[in-house]
N, C-alpha and C positions, 0 to 999 in steps of 0.2 A: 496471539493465537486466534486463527480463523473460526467461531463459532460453528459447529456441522449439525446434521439432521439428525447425529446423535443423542446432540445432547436432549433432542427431544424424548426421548427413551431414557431417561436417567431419572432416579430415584426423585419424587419433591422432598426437599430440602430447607430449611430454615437456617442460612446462615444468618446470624441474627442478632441484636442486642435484646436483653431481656436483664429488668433488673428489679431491683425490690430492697424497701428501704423503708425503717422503721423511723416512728416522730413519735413526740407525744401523745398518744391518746389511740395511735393504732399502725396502720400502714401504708406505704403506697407500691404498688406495682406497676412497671411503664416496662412496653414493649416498642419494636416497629412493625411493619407490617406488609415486608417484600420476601416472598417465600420464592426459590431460585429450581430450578430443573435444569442441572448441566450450569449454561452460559443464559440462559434464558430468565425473565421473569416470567413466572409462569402467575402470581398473583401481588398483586401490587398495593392489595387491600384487604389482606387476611388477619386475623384476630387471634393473637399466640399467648394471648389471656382466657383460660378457660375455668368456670366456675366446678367446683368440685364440692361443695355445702354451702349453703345459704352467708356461709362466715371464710371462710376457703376459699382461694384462687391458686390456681399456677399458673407461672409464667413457663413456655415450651419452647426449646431450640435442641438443633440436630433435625431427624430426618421426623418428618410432619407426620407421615405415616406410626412412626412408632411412638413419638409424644401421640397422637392422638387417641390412638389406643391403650395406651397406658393410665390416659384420664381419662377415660371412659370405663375401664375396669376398677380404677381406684374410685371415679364417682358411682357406679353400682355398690359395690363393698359396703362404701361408709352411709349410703340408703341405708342397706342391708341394718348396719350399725345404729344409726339413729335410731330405725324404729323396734330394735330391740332395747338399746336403754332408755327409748324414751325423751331423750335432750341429745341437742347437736353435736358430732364431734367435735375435738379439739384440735387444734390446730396441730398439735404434736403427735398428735392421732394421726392424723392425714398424711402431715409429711414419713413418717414412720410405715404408712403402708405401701407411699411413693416409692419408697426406700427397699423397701423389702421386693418387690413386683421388680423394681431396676436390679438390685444386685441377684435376684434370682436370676433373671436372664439379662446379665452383664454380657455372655457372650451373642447376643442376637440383637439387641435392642441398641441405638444408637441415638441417646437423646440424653438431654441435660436439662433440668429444671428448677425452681424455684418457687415453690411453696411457702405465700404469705396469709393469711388472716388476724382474724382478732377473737379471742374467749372469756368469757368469763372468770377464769382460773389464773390465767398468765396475761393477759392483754393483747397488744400486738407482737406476734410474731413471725418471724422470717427464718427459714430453713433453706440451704443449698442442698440440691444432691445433683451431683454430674456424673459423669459417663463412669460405668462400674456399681453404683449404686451405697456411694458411702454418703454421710449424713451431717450435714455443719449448720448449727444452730450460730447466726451472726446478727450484729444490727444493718448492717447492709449488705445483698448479695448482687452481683453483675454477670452474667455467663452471655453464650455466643460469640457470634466472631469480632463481633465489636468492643468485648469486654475485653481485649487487650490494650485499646487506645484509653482505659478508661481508671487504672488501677489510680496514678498516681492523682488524677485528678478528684475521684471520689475519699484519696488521704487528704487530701488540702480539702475539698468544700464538704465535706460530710461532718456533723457534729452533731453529740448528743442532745436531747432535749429541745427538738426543730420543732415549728409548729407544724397545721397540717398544711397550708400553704406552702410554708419553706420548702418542708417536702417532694410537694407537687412540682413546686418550677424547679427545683433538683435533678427530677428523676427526667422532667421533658427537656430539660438543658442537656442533660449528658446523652440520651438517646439522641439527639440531634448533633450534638457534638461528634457521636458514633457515629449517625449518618454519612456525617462529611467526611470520612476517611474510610471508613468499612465498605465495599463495592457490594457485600455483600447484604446489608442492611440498606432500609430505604423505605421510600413509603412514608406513610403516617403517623404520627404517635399516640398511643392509645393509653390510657389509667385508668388503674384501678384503684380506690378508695376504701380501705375499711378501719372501720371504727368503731367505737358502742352503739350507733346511731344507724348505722344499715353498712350500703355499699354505696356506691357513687363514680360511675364508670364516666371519663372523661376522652373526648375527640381533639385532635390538634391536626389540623393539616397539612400536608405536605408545603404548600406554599405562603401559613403563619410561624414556620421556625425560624429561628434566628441564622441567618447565615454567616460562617465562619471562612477563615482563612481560603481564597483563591474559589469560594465557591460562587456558580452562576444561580441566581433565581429562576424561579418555573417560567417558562414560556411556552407560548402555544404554538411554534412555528420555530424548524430550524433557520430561518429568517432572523427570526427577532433573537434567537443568539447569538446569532453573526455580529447583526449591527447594534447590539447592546453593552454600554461600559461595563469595565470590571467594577464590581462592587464593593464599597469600603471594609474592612475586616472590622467585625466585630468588637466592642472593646467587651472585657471583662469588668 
């Protein structure tokens, strides 16, 4: 299908991978970072990790519009919150109000998220809430378009008790691994770290991932795709 000038009038969109996954001692969060209008990229550099408490993050997919207004009402709120008890929400707080704000307007709102942090009470935690606004407390969550390439692989390499490292190149493996099959994700890979020890946001480029089956490397010229080998597949 022929892209048209429509599709520049069309909703921004995050078809997306967005994921979030618990280790020892806290969490990690990993997005990409191509958000779509229609057939278009419209940003090829957006940031679908947004801070919600100093201990709180979500990860956002569906339409950019309405995730970002949704974490923008739930980070007022839990201001609100803090400084009436005095100590930071919890993280069961947060997703809970996520929760509430999505299944009130399930019928208007089209976004799906993933709310992780770390507390003092429970440690790290990870909470799913998708489209409808119902609520799943797991050790690892995946949502977006990409999180269907990604079920079977997170049963085989996810395991309890990973350090924070394992973590890390977990969550940037399977976003890249998403990449290469989802049209709809793309971009860069972003993380988020949290722990007893703060936050710790991490950058990965589009052109330091691993390349997988049938895929071309970045190049800066439709040239040097032309006259460039295919690339060996990655091993596992």
């Amino acid at each position: 299908m022929e892209p048209s000038l429509n599709d520049l009038n069309e909703p921004h969109s995050m078809g997306t991978t967005i994921i979030g996954v618990t280790y020892n001692g806290g969490v990690v969060l990993g997005a990409d970072s191509r958000t779509s209008t229609g057939m278009y990229v419209a940003n090829r550099a957006s940031d679908k990790i947004s801070q919600l408490t100093d201990n709180v993050y979500v990860c956002r997919s569906g339409s950019a519009a309405d995730s970002q207004v949704l974490s923008d009402y739930v980070r007022y709120f839990l201001h609100q919150h803090t400084i009436q008890l005095g100590q930071p929400a919890t993280v069961k707080v947060a997703a809970n109000l996520v929760r509430l704000i999505s299944y009130n307007n399930k019928n208007m709102l089209q976004t799906g998220l993933i709310v992780g942090g770390w507390d003092k009470y429970e440690g790290g935690k990870i909470y799913g809430i998708p489209l409808g606004g119902t609520i799943v407390e797991q050790p690892f969550a995946i949502g977006g378009s990409g999180s269907s390439y990604l079920y079977g692989f997170f049963d085989q390499a996810w395991k309890e008790g990973m350090t924070k490292e394992e973590a890390e190149q977990l969550v940037v493996k399977a976003v890249s691994l998403a990449i290469a099959r989802d049209g709809a994700s793309g971009g860069v890979v972003r993380t988020v770290t949290i722990n007893s020890e703060g936050v710790t946001r991490n950058f990965y480029p589009g052109d330091t991932l691993p390349l997988w089956h049938e895929e071309l490397p970045a190049q800066n010229s439709l040239l040097d795709i032309l006259s460039a080998p295919s690339p060996e597949p990655m091993s596992t």
